[in-house]
TORZARO-979612 format. One record per atom (N, C-alpha, C): x, y, z; residue number from 1. Coordinates in pm, 1 decimal. Atoms other than C-alpha are relative to their C-alpha. Layout:
BEGIN
[[X; Y; Z]; NUM]
...
//
This chain:
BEGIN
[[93.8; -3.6; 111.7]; 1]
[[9323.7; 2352.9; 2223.6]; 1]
[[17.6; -128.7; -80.3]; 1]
[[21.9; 116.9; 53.1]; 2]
[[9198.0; 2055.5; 2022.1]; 2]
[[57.6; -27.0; -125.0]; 2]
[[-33.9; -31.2; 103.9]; 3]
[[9275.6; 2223.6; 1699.8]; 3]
[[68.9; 67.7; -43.3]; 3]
[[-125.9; -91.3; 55.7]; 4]
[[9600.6; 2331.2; 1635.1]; 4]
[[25.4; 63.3; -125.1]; 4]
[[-26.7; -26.6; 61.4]; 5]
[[9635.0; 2344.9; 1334.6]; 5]
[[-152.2; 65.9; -105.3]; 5]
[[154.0; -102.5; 64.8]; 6]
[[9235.7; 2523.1; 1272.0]; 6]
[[34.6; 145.2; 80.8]; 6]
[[-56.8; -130.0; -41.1]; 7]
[[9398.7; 2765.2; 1536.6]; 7]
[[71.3; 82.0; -98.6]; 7]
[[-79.8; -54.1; 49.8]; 8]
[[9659.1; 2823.0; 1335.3]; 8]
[[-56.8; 104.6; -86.7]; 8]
[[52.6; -55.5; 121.4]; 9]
[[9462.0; 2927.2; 1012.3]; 9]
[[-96.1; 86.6; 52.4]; 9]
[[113.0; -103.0; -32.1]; 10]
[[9226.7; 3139.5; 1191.4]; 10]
[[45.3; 114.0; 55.8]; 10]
[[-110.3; -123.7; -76.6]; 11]
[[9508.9; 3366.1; 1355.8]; 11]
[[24.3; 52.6; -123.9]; 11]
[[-18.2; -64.3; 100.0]; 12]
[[9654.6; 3403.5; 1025.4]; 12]
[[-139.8; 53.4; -102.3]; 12]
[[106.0; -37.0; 52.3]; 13]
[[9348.3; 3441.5; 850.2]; 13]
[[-78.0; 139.6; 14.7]; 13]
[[28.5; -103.0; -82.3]; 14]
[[9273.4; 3726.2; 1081.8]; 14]
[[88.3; 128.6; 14.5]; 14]
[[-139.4; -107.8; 48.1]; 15]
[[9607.7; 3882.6; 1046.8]; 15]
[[47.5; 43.4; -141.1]; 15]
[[-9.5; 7.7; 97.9]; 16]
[[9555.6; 3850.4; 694.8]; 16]
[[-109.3; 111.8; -79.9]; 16]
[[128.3; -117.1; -9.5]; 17]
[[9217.2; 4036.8; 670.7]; 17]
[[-10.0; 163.7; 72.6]; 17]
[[-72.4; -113.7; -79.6]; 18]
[[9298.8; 4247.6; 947.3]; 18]
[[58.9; 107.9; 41.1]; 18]
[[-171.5; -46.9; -30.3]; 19]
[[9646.7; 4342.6; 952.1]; 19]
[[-1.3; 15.9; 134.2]; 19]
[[-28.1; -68.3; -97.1]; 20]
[[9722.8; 4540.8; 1246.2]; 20]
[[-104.8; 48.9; 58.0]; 20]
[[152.1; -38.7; -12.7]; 21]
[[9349.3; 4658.9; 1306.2]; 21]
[[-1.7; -63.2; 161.4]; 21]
[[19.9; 5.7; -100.6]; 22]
[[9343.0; 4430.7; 1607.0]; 22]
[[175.0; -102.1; 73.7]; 22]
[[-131.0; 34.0; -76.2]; 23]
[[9649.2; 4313.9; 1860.3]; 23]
[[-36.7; -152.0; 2.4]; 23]
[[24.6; 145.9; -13.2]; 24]
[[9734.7; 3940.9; 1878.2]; 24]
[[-83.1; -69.0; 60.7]; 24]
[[59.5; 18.6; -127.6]; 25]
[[9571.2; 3888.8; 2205.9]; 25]
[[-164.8; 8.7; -76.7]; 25]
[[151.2; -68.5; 69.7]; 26]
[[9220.3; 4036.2; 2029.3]; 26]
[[-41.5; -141.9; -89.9]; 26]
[[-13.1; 121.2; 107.3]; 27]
[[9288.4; 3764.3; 1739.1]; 27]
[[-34.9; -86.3; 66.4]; 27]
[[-17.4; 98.8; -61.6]; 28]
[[9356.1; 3503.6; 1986.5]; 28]
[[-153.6; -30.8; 73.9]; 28]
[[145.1; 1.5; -46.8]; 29]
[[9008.5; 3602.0; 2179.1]; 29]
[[-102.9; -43.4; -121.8]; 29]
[[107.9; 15.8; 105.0]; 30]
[[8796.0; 3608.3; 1849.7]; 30]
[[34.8; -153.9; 3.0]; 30]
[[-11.9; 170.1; -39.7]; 31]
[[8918.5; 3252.3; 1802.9]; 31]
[[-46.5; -58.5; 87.7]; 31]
[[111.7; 101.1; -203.4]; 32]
[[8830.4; 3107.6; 2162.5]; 32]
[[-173.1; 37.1; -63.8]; 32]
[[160.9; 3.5; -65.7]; 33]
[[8477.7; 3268.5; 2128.6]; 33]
[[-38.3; -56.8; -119.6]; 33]
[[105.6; 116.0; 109.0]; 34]
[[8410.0; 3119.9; 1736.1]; 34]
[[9.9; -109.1; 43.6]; 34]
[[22.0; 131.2; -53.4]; 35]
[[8525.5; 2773.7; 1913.8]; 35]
[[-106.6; -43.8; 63.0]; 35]
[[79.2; -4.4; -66.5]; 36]
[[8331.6; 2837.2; 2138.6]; 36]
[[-129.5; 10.5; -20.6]; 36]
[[149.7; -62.0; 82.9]; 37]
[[8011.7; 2976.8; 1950.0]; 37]
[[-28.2; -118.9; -105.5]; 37]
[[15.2; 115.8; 7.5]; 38]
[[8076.7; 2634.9; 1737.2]; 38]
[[-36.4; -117.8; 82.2]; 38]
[[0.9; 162.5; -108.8]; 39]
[[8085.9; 2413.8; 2030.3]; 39]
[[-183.5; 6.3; 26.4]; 39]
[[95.0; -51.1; -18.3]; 40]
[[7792.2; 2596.8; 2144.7]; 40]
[[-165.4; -68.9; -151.8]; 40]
[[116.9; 52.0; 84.1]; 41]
[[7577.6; 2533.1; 1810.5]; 41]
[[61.2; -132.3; -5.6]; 41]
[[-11.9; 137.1; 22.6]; 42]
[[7691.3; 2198.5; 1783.6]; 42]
[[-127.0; -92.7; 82.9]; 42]
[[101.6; 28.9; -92.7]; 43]
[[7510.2; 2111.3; 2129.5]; 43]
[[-107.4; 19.8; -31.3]; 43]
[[185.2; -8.2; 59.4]; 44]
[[7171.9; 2270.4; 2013.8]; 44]
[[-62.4; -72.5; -66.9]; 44]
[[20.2; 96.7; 161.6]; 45]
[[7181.1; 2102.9; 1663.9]; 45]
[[-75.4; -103.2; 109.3]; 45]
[[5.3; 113.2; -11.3]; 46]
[[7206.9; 1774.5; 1846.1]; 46]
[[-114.2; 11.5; 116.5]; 46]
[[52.8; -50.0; -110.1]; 47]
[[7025.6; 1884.6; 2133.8]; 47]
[[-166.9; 24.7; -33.7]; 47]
[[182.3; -73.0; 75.2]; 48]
[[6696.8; 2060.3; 1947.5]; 48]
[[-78.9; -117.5; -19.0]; 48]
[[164.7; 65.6; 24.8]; 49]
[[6481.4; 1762.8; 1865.6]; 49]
[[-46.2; 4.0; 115.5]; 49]
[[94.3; 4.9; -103.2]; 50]
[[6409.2; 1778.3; 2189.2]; 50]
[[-73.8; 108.5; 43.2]; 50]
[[73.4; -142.4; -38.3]; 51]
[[6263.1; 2145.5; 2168.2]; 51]
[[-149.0; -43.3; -33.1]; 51]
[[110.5; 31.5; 50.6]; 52]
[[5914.6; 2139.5; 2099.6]; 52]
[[-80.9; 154.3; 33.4]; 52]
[[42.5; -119.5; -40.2]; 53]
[[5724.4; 2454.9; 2082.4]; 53]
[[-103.8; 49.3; 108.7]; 53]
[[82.3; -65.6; -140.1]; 54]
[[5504.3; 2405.5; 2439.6]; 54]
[[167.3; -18.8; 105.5]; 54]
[[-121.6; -23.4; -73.2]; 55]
[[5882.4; 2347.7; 2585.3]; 55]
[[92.0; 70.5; -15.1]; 55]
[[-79.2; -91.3; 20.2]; 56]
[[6085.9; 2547.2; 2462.1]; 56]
[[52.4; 155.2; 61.6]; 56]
[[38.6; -112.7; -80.1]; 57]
[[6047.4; 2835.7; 2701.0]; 57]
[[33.8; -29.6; 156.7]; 57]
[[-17.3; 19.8; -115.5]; 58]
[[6159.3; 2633.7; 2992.8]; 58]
[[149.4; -3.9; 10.5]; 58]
[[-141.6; 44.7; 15.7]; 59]
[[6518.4; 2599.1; 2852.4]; 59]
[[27.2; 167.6; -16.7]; 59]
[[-92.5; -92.6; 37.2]; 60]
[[6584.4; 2940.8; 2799.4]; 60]
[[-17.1; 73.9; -132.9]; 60]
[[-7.5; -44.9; 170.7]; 61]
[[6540.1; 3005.4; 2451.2]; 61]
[[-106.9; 58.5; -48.8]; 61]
[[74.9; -105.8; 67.3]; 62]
[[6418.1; 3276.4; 2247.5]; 62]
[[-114.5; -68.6; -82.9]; 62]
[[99.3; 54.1; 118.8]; 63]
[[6129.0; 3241.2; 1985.4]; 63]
[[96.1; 6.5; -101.8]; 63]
[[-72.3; -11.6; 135.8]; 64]
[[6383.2; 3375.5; 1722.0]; 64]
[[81.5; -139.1; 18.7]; 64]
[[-93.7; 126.2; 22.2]; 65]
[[6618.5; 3100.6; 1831.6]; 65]
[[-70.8; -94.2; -35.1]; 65]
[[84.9; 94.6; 9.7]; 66]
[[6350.6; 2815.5; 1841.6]; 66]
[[-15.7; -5.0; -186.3]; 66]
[[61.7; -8.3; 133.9]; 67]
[[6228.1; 2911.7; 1486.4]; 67]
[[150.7; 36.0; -108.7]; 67]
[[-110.4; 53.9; 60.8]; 68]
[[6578.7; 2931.2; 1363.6]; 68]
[[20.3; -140.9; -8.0]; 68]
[[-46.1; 125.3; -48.3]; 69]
[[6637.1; 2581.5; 1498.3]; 69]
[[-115.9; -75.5; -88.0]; 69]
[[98.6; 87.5; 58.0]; 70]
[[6288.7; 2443.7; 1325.2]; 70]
[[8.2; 61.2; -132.7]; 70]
[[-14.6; -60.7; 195.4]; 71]
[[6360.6; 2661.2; 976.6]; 71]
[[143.8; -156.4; 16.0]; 71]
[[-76.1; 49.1; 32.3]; 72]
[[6731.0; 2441.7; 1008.7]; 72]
[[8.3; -155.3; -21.8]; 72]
[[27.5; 142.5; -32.8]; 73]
[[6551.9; 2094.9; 1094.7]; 73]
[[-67.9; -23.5; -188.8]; 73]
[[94.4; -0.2; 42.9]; 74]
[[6304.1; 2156.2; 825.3]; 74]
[[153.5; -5.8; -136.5]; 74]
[[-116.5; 0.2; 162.4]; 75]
[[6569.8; 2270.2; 533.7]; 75]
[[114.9; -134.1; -7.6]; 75]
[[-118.3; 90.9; 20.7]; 76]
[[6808.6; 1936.9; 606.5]; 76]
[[-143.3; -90.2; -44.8]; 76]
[[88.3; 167.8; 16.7]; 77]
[[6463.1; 1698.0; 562.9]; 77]
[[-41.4; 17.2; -189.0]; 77]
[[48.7; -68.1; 97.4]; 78]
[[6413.8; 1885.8; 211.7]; 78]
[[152.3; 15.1; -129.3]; 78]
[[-89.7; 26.9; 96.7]; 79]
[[6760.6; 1857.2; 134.9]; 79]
[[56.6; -154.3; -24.0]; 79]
//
């Protein structure tokens, strides 16, 4: 892992909220998949101008996603 020390704080963070609720291993999973679910939107972000709403349908992607992705384009040109 890239981020040792974002690991770290997200185990405890989890064990902190938590407690005992879920086993280390459980913790350790939730972690991987927000990395993962970050890495994941990262790619889109950077990725999306190239959606366009007659293509968008060839990649895979929902309408809800699409129109998430053009509400998030739209609210950074505004901020």
């Amino acid at each position: 892992m890239l981020d040792r020390r974002g690991r770290r704080v997200a185990l405890s963070n989890l064990r902190v909220a938590f407690g005992d609720e879920f086993s280390s291993e459980r913790r350790a999973q939730i972690v991987r998949e927000s990395y993962q679910h970050f890495a994941r939107t990262m790619l889109d972000f950077f990725w999306s101008p190239r959606l366009t709403s007659q293509n968008f349908s060839r990649y895979g992607y929902a309408r809800s996603r699409l129109s998430m992705i053009v509400r998030l384009r739209r609210s950074q040109r505004t901020s």
